[in-house]
N, C-alpha and C positions, 0 to 999 in steps of 0.2 A: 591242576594248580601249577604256575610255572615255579622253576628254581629260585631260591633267595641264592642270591649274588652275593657273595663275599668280597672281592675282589671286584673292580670296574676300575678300567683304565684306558683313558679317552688320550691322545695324539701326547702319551707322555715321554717329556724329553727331559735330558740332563747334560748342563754342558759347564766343563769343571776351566774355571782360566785361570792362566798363570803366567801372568802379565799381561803383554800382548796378545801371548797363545791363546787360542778355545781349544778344549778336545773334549768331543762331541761322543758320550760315554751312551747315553741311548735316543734315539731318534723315535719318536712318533708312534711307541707302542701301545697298542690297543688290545686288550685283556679283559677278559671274561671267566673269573674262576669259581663255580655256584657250592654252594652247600653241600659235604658230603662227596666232595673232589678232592683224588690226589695225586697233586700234580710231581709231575720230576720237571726239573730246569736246567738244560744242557747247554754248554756250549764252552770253547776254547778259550784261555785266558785272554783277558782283553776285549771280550765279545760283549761284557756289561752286566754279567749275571749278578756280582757281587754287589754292584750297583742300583740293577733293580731291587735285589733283595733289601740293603737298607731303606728303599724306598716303601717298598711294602711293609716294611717293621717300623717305617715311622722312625728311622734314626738319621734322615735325610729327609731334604724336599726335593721333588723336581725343579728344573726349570721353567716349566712351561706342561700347559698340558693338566687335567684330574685325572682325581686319585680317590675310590670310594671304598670304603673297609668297612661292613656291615652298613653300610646304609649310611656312615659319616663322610662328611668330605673334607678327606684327612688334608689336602692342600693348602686349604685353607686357616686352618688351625697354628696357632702358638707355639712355642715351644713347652707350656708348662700343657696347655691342652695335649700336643702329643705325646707327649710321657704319661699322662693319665689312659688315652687311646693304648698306648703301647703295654703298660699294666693289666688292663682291662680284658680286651679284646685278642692279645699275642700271646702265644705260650711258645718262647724261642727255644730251642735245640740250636749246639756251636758243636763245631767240630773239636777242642778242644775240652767238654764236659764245662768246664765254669764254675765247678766247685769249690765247697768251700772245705778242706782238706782235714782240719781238725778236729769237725761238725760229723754228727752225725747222719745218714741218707735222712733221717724224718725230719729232721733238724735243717736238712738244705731244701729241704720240699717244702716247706713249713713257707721259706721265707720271702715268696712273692703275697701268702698272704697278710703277709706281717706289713709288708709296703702297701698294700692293697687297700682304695678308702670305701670298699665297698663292703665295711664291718663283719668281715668274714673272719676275723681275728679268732674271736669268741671261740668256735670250733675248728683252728687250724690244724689239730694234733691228730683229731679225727680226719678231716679232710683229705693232710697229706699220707694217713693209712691207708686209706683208700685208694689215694694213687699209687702209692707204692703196689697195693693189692694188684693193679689192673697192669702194672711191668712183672709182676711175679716175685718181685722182691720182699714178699712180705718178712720172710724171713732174714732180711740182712739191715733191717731196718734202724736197729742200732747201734751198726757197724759206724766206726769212721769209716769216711771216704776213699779215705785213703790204703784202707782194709780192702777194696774192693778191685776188680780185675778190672779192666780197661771197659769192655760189655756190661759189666753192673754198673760201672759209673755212670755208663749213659744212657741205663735204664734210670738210673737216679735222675739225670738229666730231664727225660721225656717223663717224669714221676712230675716233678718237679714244673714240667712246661703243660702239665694236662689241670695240676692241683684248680686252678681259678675257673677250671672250665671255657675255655676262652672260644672267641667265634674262630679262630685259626691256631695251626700250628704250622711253625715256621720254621724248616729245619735245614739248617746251613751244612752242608758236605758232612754230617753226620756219622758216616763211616768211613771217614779217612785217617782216624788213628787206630785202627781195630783192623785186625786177622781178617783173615777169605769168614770164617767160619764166623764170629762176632756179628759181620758186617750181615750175613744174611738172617744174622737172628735179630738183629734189630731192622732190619727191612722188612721182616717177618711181623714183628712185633706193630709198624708202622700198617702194614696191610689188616691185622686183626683192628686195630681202631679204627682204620674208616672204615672196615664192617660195621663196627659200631656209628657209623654217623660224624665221626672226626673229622677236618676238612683240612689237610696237609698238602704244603707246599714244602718242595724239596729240591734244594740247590746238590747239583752231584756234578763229577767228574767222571763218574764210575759208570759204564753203558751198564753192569751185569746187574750194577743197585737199580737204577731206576729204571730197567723191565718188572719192577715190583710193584710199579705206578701203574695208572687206568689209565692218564694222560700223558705225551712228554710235549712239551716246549724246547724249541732249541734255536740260542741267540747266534748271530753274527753279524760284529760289527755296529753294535745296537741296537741292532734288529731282530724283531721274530722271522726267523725265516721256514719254520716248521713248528707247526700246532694240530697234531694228531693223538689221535685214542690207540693206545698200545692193542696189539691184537691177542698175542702169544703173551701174555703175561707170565713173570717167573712162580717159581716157590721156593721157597726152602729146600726141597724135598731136592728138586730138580738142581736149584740153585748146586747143593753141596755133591751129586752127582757128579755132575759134568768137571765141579771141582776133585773131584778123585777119581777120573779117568785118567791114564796111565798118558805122558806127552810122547807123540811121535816123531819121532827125527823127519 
């Protein structure tokens, strides 16, 4: 039985003008991301990573070019249609957490389904227990936010982005406010879900984060110019190693 395709993306381009200017943010990218894939997304500022990301999350259209996400072709769609796509189907992760500070984690977990029209209101309380359960947070769970270390935030965060159960999880530089040590427990934490079957894409700057990934992509200039299967995959284990070996002059 072949892979269910998450992701398809056929000669997609994006080109931002500003006046007479164009500047041609991606050119003609073709993308195939299946079920149960977790991709990393590299490349140097300016390369278009940011760019495709909104496009994948449906907070942007291309200019040219489809765009399929679970089987929808999001290109085509409205603005009020992609916010419904983008509820439904995205469970975003930000490099900044996005919390709500006052609130409690179950109480920020809570609240995609509280937006959500797909009557999942009824048992949010349970729901977001559960996600909390599967970050390990069960116990901080009626903490404020704000109570919490930079790493439990953003296990609240991925709590919070799993609650709808979504066909993707879309995680923006994810460990770019968090410690060597933080950063591999939530890479960690991203590997144990798609054992479970999770299909995560992952925008990074970070080479040591995303050897946590099975796939990496890496843009230039608009372009894919690298789309390989990681061979040597990290761990934790390894990860924190290499980070407490002793530096040599």
């Amino acid at each position: 039985m072949p892979s269910k395709k998450v992701i398809e993306t056929k000669k997609l381009s994006r080109i931002f003008k500003n006046g007479e200017i164009e500047v041609r943010a991606l050119t003609d990218v073709d993308m195939i991301i299946n079920e149960g894939e977790f991709v990393a997304i590299m490349g140097a500022s300016g390369s278009g990573k940011s760019t495709l990301l909104h496009i994948i999350g449906c907070l942007d259209s291309p200019t040219s070019g489809e765009y399929d996400l679970d089987s929808v072709r999001v290109n085509e769609l409205n603005k009020n249609q992609l916010a419904d796509v983008r509820n439904q189907k995205i469970g975003f992760i930000f490099q900044s957490y996005n919390l709500l500070s006052r609130t409690t984690a179950l109480e920020n977990v809570e609240l995609p389904l509280i937006y959500n029209r797909t009557g999942q209101f009824s048992n949010s309380k349970e729901l977001a227990k559960k996600a909390l359960e599967q970050v390990g947070l069960s116990d901080r769970m009626h903490h404020k936010t704000n109570e919490l270390s930079g790493g439990q935030q953003q296990r609240v965060a991925i709590a919070r982005a799993l609650v709808n159960n979504p066909a993707l999880i879309l995680a923006d530089e994810p460990t770019g406010n968090l410690d060597s040590k933080s950063s591999f427990d939530i890479a960690d934490l991203f590997v144990q879900l798609n054992n479970k079957g999770k299909t995560i894409v992952m925008i990074t700057h970070e080479p040591e984060i995303a050897q946590f990934a099975k796939r990496m992509i890496y843009l230039r200039d608009g372009r894919i110019i690298s789309d390989k299967m990681i061979e040597n995959r990290s761990t934790k284990e390894f990860a924190i190693k290499e980070l407490e070996k002793p530096l040599t002059v």
